[in-house]
VEXRO-707901 format. One record per atom (N, C-alpha, C): atom name; residue number from 1; residue in three letters; x, y, z. Coordinates in pm, whole numbers. Example, Ala and Ser with C-alpha at 12.3 -4.5 7.8 and 13.67 -1.06 7.14 Angstrom:
BEGIN
PT atom seq type     c1     c2     c3
PT    N   1  ala   1319   -569    780
PT   CA   1  ala   1230   -450    780
PT    C   1  ala   1320   -330    780
PT    N   2  ser   1285   -225    708
PT   CA   2  ser   1367   -106    714
PT    C   2  ser   1290      3    787
// end
This chain:
BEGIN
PT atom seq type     c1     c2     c3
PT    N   1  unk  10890   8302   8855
PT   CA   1  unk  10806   8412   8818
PT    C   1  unk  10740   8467   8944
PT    N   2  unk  10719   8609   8935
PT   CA   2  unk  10671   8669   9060
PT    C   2  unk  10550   8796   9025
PT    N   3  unk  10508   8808   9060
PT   CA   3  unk  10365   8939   9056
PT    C   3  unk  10396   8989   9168
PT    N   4  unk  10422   9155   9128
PT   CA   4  unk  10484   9224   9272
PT    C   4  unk  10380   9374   9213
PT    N   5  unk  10305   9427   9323
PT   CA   5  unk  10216   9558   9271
PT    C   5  unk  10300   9613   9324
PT    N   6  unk  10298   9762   9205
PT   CA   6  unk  10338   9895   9149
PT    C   6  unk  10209  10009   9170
PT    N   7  unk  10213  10067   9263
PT   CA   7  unk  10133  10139   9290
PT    C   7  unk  10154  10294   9279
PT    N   8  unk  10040  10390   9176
PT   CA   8  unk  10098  10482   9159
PT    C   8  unk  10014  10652   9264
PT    N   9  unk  10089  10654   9309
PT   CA   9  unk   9986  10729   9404
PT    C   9  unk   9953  10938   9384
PT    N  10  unk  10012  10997   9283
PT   CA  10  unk   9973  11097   9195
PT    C  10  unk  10055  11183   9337
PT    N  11  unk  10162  11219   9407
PT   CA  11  unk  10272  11313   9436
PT    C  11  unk  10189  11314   9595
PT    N  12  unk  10135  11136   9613
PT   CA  12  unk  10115  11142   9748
PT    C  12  unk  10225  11019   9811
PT    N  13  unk  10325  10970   9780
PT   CA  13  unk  10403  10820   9750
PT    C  13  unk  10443  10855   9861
PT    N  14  unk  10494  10965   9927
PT   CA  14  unk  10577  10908  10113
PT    C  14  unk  10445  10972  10183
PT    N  15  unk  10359  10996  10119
PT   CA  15  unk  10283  10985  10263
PT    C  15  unk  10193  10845  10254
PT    N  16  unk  10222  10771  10135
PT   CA  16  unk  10115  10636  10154
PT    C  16  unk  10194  10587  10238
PT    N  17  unk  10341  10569  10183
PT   CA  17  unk  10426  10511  10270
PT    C  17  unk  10425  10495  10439
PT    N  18  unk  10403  10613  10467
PT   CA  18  unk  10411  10661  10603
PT    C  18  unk  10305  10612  10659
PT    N  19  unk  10199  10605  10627
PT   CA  19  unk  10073  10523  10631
PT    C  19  unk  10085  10415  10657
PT    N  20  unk  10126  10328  10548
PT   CA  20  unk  10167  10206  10523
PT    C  20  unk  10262  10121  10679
PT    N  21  unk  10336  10204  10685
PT   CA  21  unk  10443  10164  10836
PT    C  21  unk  10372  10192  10905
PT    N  22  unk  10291  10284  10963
PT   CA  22  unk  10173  10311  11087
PT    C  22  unk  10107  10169  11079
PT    N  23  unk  10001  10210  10987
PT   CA  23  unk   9898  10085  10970
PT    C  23  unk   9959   9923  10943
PT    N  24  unk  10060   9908  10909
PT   CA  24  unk  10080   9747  10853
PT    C  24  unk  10239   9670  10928
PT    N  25  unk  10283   9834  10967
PT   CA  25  unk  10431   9765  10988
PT    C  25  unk  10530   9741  10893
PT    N  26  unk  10453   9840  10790
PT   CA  26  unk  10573   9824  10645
PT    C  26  unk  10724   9898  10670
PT    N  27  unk  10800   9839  10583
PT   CA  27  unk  10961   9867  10546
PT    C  27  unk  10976   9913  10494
PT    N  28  unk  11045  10037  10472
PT   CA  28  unk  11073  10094  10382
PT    C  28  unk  11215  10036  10286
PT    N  29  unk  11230  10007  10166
PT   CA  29  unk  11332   9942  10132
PT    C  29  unk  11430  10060  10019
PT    N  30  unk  11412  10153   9936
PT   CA  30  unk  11407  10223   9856
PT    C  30  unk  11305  10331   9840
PT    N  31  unk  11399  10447   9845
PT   CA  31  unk  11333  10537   9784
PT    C  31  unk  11396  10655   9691
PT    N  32  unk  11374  10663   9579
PT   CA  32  unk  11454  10761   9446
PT    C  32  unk  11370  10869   9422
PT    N  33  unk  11403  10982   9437
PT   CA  33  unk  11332  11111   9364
PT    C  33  unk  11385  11141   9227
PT    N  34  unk  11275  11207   9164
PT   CA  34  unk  11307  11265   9040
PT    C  34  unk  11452  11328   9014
PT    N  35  unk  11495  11400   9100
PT   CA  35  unk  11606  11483   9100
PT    C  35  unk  11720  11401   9126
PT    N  36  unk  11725  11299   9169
PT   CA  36  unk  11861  11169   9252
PT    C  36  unk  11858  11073   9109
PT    N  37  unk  11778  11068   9021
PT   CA  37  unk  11799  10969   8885
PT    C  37  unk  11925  10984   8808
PT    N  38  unk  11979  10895   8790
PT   CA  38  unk  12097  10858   8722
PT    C  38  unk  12071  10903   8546
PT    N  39  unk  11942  10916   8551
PT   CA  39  unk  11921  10953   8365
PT    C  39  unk  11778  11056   8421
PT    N  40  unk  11781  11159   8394
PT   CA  40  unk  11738  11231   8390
PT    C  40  unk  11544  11214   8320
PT    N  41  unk  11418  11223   8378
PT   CA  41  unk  11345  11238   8266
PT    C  41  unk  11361  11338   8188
PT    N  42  unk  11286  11300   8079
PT   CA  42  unk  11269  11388   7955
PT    C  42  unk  11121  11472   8036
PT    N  43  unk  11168  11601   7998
PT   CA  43  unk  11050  11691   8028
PT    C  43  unk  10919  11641   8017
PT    N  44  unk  10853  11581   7878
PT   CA  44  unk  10752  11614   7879
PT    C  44  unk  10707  11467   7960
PT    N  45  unk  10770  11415   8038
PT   CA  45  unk  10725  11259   8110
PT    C  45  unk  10691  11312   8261
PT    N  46  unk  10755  11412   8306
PT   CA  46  unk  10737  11460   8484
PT    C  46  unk  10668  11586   8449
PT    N  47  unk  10538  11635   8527
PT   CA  47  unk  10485  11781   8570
PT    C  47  unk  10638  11846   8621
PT    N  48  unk  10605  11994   8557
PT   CA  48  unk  10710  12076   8633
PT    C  48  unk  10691  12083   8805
PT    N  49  unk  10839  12085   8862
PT   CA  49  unk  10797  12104   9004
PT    C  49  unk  10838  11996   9052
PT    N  50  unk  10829  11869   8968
PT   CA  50  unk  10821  11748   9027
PT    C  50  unk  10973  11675   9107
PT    N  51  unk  11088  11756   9076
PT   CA  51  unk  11188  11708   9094
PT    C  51  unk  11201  11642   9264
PT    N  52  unk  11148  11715   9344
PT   CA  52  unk  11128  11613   9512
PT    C  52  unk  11052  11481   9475
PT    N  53  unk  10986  11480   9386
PT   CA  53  unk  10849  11389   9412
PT    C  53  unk  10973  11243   9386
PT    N  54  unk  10866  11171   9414
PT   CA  54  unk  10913  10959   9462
PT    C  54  unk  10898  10941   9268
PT    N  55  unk  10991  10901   9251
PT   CA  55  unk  11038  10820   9129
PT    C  55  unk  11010  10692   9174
PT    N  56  unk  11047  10637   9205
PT   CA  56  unk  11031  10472   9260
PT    C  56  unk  11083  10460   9401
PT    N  57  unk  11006  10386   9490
PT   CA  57  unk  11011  10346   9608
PT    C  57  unk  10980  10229   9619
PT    N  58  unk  10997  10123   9686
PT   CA  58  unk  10964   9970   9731
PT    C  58  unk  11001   9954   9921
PT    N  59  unk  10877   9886   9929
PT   CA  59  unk  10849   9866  10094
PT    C  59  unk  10773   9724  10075
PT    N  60  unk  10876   9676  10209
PT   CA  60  unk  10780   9504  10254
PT    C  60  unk  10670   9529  10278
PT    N  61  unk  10555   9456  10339
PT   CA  61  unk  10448   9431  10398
PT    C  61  unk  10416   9264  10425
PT    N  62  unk  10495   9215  10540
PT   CA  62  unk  10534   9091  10594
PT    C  62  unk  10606   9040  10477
PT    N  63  unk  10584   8971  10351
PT   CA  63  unk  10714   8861  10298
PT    C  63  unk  10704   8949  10152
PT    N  64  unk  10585   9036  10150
PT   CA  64  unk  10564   9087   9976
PT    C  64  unk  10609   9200   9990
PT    N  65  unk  10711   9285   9868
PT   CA  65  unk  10779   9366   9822
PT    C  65  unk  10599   9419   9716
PT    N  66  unk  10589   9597   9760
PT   CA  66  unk  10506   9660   9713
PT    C  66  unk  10623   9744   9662
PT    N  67  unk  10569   9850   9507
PT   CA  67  unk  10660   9885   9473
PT    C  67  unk  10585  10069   9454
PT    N  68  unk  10582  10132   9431
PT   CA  68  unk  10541  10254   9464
PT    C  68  unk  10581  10383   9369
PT    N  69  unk  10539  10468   9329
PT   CA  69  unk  10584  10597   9270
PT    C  69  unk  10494  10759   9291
PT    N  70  unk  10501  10846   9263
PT   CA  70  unk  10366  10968   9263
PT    C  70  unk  10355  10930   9115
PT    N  71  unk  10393  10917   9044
PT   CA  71  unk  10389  10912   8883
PT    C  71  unk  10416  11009   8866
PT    N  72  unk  10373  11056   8719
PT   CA  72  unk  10439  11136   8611
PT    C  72  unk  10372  11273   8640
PT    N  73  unk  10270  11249   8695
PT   CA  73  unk  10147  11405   8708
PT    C  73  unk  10045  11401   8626
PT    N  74  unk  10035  11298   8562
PT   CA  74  unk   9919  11261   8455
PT    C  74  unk   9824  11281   8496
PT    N  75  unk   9758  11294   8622
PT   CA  75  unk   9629  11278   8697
PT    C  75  unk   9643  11202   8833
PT    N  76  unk   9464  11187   8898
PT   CA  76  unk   9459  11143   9007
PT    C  76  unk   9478  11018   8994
PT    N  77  unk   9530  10938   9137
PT   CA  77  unk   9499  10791   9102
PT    C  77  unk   9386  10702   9105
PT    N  78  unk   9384  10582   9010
PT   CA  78  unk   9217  10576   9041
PT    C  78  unk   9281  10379   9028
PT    N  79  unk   9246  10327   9168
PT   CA  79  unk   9278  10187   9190
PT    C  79  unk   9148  10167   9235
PT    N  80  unk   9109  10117   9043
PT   CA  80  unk   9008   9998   9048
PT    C  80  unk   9024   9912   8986
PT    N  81  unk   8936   9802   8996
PT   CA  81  unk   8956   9655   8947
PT    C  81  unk   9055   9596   8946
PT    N  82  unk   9068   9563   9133
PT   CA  82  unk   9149   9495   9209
PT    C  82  unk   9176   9532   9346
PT    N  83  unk   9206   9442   9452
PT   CA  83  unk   9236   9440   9589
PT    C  83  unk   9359   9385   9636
PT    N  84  unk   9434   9420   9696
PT   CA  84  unk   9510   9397   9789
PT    C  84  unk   9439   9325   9858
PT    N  85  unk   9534   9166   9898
PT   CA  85  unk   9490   9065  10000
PT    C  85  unk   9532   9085  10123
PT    N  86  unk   9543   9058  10218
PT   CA  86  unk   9636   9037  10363
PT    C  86  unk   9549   8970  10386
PT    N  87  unk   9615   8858  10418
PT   CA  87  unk   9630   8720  10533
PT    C  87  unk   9740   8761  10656
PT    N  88  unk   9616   8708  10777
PT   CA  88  unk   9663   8782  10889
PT    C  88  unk   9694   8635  10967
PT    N  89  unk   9715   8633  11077
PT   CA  89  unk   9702   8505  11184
PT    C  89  unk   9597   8510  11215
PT    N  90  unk   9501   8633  11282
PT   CA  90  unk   9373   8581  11390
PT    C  90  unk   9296   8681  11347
PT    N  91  unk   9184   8643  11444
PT   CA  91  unk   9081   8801  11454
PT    C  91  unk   9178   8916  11514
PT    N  92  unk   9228   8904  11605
PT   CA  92  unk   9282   9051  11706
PT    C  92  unk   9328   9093  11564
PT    N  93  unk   9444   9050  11499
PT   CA  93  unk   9516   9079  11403
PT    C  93  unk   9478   9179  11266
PT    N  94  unk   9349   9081  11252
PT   CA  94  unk   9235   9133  11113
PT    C  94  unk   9200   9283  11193
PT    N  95  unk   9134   9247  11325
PT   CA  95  unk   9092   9407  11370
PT    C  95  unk   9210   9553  11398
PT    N  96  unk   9288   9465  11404
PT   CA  96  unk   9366   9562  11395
PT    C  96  unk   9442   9615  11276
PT    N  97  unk   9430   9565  11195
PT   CA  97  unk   9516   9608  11067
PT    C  97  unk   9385   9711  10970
PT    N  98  unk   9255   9636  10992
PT   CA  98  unk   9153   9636  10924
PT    C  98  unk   9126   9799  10993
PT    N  99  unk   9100   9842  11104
PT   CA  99  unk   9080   9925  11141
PT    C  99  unk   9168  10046  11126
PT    N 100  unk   9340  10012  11141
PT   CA 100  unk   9415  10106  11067
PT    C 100  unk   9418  10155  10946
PT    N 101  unk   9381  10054  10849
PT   CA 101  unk   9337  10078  10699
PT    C 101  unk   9200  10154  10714
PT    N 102  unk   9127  10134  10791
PT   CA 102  unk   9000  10195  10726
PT    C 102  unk   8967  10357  10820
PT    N 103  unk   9082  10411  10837
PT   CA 103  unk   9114  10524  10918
PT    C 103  unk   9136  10608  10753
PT    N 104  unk   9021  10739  10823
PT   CA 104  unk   9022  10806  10652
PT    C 104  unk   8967  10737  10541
PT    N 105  unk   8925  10648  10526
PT   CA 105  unk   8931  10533  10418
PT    C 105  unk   8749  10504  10434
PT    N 106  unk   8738  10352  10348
PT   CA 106  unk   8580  10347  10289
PT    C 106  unk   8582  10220  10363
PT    N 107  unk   8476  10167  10467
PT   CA 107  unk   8461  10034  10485
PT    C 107  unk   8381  10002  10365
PT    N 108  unk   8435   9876  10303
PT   CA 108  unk   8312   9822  10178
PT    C 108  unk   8252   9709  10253
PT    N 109  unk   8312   9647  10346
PT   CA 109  unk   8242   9479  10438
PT    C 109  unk   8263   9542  10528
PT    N 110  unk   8212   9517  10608
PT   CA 110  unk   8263   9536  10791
PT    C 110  unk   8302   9334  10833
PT    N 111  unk   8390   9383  10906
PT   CA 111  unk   8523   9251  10921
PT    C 111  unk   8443   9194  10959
PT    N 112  unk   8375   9070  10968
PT   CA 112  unk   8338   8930  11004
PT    C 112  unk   8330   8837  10966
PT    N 113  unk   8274   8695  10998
PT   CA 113  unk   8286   8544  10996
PT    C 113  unk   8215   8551  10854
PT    N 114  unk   8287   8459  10764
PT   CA 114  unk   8226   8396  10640
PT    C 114  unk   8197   8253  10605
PT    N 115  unk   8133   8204  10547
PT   CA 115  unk   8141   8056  10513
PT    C 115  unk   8270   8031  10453
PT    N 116  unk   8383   8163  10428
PT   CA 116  unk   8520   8078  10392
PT    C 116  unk   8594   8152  10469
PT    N 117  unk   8608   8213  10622
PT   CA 117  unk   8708   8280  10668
PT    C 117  unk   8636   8320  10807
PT    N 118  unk   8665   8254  10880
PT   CA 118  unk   8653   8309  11064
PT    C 118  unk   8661   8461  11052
PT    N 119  unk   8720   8577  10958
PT   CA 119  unk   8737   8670  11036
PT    C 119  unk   8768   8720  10808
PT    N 120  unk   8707   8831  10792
PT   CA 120  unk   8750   8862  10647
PT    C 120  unk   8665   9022  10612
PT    N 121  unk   8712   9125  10568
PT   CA 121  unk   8671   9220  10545
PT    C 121  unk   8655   9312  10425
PT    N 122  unk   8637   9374  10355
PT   CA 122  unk   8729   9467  10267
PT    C 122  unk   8722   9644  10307
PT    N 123  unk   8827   9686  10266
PT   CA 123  unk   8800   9886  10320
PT    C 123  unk   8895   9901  10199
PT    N 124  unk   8899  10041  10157
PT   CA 124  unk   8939  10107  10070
PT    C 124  unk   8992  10213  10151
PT    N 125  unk   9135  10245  10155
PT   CA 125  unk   9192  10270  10222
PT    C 125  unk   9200  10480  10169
PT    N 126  unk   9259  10539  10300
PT   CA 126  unk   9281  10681  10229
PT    C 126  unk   9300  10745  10114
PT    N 127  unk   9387  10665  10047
PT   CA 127  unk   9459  10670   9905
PT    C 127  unk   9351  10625   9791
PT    N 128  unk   9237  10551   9852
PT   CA 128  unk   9136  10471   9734
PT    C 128  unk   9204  10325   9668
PT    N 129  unk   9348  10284   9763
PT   CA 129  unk   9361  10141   9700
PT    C 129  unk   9258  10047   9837
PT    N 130  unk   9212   9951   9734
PT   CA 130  unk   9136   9833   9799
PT    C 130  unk   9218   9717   9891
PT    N 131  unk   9188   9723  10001
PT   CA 131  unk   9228   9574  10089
PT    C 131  unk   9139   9483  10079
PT    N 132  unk   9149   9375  10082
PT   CA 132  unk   9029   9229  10145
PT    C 132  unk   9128   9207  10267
PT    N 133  unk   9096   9181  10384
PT   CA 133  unk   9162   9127  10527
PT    C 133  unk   9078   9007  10552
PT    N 134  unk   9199   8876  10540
PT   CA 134  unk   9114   8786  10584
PT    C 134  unk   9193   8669  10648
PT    N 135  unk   9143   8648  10728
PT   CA 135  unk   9192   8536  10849
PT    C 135  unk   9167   8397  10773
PT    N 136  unk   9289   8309  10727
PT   CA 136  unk   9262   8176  10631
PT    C 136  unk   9156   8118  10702
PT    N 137  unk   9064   8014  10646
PT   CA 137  unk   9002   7924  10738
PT    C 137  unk   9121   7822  10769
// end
C-alpha cells in the first residue's frame, strides 16, 4: 500500500511544475492534456477552453511520485488541512530548499532548531500548498 498526493492546482499545473524543478529538483515523469485523452471528457466535467490545460501529470521529488492536474475549472485551489513533508540531509539543504519554496510564498515558521529537529520550518508555497522542511534529528 502506498499514499501518493494528487494535487490540484486550478489551470496553473505546468507552472507548479516548473516551480517544482527550480525549487526541489523535481522530474517531470508524465504529462496528458485535455485534448491528448484517449476518452474524451464529457463537457460538463472540463470549463470550456480547457483543452491545453494538464489532465494528469506526475513528477518525482527525491524517491516520492507527486501526482498533479489544473482540474476541472471548478474553482480556485484551496490546500488546507495538510503539509507536505521534506526531509532533507542538513541545514545548507533545509535553507536552501526552504528558501526556494518560500519565494512568492508565506513563511508560517522561519527555519530553525527544535527540541525535535536541528534545522525544521514550514512556508506555504506560491500555489498556497503547505511544506514542513525538516532536517531528521
Amino acid at each position: 500500500m502506498q499514499i501518493q498526493p494528487y494535487l490540484f492546482f486550478d489551470g496553473r499545473c505546468e507552472e507548479a511544475i516548473e516551480f517544482y524543478r527550480g525549487a526541489l529538483g523535481a522530474e517531470l515523469l508524465t504529462l496528458m492534456r485535455f485534448k491528448d485523452s484517449p476518452e474524451p471528457p464529457s463537457p460538463d466535467c472540463v470549463a470550456p477552453g480547457s483543452e491545453n490545460k494538464v489532465m494528469h501529470a506526475s513528477f518525482r521529488v527525491g524517491e516520492t511520485t507527486v501526482m498533479a492536474s489544473d482540474g476541472t475549472g471548478q474553482g480556485p485551489s484551496s490546500f488546507q488541512g495538510f503539509s507536505l513533508t521534506l526531509s532533507v540531509a542538513d541545514a545548507a539543504e533545509a535553507e536552501r530548499v526552504f528558501s526556494a519554496l518560500s519565494a512568492g510564498g508565506q513563511v508560517r515558521m522561519q527555519l530553525g532548531k527544535t527540541f525535535f529537529s536541528p534545522c525544521f520550518g514550514m512556508v506555504a508555497d506560491r500555489f498556497g500548498v503547505s511544506w514542513m522542511v525538516i532536517v531528521p534529528a
